[in-house]
N, C-alpha and C positions, 0 to 999 in steps of 0.2 A: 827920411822915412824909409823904414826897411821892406824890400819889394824884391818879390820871386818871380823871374822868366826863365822861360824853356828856350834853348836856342835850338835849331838843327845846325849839327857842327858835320861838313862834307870833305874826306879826305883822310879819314883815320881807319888804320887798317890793321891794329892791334892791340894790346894792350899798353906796351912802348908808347904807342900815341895816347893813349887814357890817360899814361902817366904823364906825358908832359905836357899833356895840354890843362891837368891837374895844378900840377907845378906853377906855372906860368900864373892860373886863375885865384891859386892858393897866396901866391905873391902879393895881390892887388889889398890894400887896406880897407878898399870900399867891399868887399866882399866877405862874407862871412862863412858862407856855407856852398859847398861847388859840388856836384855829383855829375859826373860825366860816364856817358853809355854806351860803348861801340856797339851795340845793334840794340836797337836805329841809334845810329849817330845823333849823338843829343847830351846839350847842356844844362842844366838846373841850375838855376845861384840864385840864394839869396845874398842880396847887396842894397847898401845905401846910396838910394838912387840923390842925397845930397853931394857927395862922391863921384858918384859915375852915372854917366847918360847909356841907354841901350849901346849906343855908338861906341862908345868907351870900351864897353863889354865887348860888342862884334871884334874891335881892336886888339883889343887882347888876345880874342882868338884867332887873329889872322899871324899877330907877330910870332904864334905858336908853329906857324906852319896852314894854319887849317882856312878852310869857307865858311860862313854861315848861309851860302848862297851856292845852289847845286852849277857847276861850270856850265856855261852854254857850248853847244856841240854844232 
């Protein structure tokens, strides 16, 4: 079944990151549709959550470089 989540993605600090963290999302079969936003850091994807679990997804965006979790200080 096809399903849309927003992520907050933390750690992207230009468009170089938009793009590859694009890339990386663009990559996945289970995903169909990816928009990503350096201000506010944020990810849209529609994807087949038969595919891919939330998890899956935060996954991808870690191996990209990024958090979907602000770092603790």
């Amino acid at each position: 079944m096809r399903k849309t989540i927003t992520l907050p993605v933390y750690g992207m600090t230009c468009d170089g990151c938009v793009n590859a963290l694009s890339r990386v999302l663009n990559a996945s079969p289970a995903i169909s549709q990816t928009s990503v936003t350096l201000s506010p850091g944020e990810v849209t994807l529609d994807y087949d959550d038969s595919k891919a679990t939330v998890d899956d997804l935060k996954s991808l965006i870690s191996q990209a470089g990024f958090d979907t979790t602000p770092l603790k200080k």
